[in-house]
C-alpha positions, -999 to +999 in steps of 0.1 A: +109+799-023+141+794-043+165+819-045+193+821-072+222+842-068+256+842-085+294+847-081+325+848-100+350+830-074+363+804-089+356+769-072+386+753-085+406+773-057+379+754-028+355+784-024+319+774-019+293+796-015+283+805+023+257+785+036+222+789+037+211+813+064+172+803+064+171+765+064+138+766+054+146+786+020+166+763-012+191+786-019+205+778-057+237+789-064+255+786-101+290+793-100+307+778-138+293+743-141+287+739-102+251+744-089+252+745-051+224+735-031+214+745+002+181+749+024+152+722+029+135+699-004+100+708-009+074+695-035+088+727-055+124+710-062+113+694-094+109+725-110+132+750-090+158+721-102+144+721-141+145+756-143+177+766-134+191+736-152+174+751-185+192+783-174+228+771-170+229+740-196+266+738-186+262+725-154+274+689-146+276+693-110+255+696-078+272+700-046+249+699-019+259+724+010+235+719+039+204+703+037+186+696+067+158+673+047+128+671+029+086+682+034+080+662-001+095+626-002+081+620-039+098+652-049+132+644-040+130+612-057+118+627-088+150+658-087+170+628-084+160+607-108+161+641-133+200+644-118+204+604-130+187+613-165+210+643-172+240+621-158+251+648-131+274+645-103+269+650-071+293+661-042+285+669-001+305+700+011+333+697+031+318+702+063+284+702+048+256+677+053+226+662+041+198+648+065+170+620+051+158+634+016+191+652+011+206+617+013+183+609-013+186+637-037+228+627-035+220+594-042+209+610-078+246+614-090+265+589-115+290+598-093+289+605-061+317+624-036+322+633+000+340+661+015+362+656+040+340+661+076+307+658+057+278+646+075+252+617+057+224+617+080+195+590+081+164+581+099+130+560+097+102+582+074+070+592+094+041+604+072+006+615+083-004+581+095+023+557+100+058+552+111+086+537+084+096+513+110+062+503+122+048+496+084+043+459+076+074+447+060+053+432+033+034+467+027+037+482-010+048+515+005+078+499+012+089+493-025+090+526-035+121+533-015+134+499-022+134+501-062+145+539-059+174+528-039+181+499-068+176+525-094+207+548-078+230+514-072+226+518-033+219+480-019+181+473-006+197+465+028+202+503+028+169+510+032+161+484+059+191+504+078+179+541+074+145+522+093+161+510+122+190+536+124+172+561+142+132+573+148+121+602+123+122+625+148+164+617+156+190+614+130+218+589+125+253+603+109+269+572+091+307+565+098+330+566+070+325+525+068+292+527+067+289+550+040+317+531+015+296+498+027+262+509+019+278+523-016+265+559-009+296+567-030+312+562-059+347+568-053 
C-alpha cells in the first residue's frame, strides 16, 4: 500500500516531511519537485514510483527518508534503473537512512547526496534457499548485483563487501570513508 499525501512547506527552508509511522507502508510524499520516500520496497515500487512520476512530471528529486529495506530485490533494481532513465537525483535525509534495497534504490540517482548523520546500511541477501555469502562465487545469481552495481558507477568490490559486511539478518552502517570509497556518492 502506497500512500500519497501533500504539503505546501517549502523544502528550501530544510523541512522534510515526518517520517513514516508504519515501516511497513511506502509513504510518497510530493512537495515542488521533491518526492520523499519512506516505508519498506515491495514488488509494488515499480508502479507506485511510475505513477506518481506521471502525476508530478516536475519532479527531479527523490530524497529517501527512512527505509528499513526491501521484500522484492528485482523491484528495487528496476525503480532504480527507471530513476537512472529519467536522470533523477537522489538524496538520504539528514538523519534518515536506508537499509539493503534502500541502498539500492539510492544508488539510482545521477547524483547522489548524503545528509549530514544519515545512515547507509548493508548486509549479505538471503532468499528462499540460499545465503548471499554462502553462493558459489562463480554462481550466475551473483552477476545480477554485479552488473547493476556497474550500471549505477558503484565499483564491483562493492558488492563483494555488502556480502561479508554483515549476515542478512544484521546490518552494517558504512563510515563516512567507506561510503566516499565505495563511490555511493556523487559529491
Amino acid at each position: 500500500m502506497a500512500i500519497l499525501v501533500g504539503c505546501s512547506a517549502n523544502p528550501s527552508q530544510g523541512k522534510i516531511p515526518p517520517a513514516n509511522m508504519d515501516k511497513d507502508t511506502l509513504s510518497l510524499f510530493v512537495e515542488d519537485n521533491t518526492l520523499y520516500l519512506s516505508g519498506v520496497l515491495t514488488s509494488q515500487l515499480p508502479s507506485q514510483l511510475k505513477s506518481v512520476l506521471t502525476e508530478h512530471p516536475n519532479v527531479t528529486d527523490v530524497v529517501l527518508v527512512d527505509v528499513p529495506g526491501s521484500t522484492d530485490q528485482l523491484a528495487v533494481m528496476e525503480a532504480a534503473r527507471m530513476l537512472r532513465y529519467l536522470e533523477m537525483k537522489t538524496h538520504i535525509a539528514q538523519t534518515g537512512y536506508v537499509l539493503s534495497g534502500g541502498v539500492d534504490l539510492f544508488l539510482g540517482g545521477v547524483e547522489r547526496t548524503i545528509g549530514a548523520g544519515a545512515g547507509v546500511g548493508v548486509h549479505s541477501w538471503r532468499d528462499t534457499q540460499d545465503w548471499g555469502d554462502e553462493v558459489n562465487l562463480n554462481d550466475p545469481v551473483h552477476a545480477s548485483y554485479l552488473n547493476f552495481y556497474l550500471e549505477m558507477g558503484v565499483p564491483e568490490r562493492f558488492y563483494w563487501f555488502t556480502l561479508d559486511a554483515a549476515p542478512a539478518e544484521r546490518v552494517y552502517f558504512l563510515s563516512p570513508e567507506e561510503i566516499y570509497d565505495y563511490q555511493l556518492v556523487t559529491d
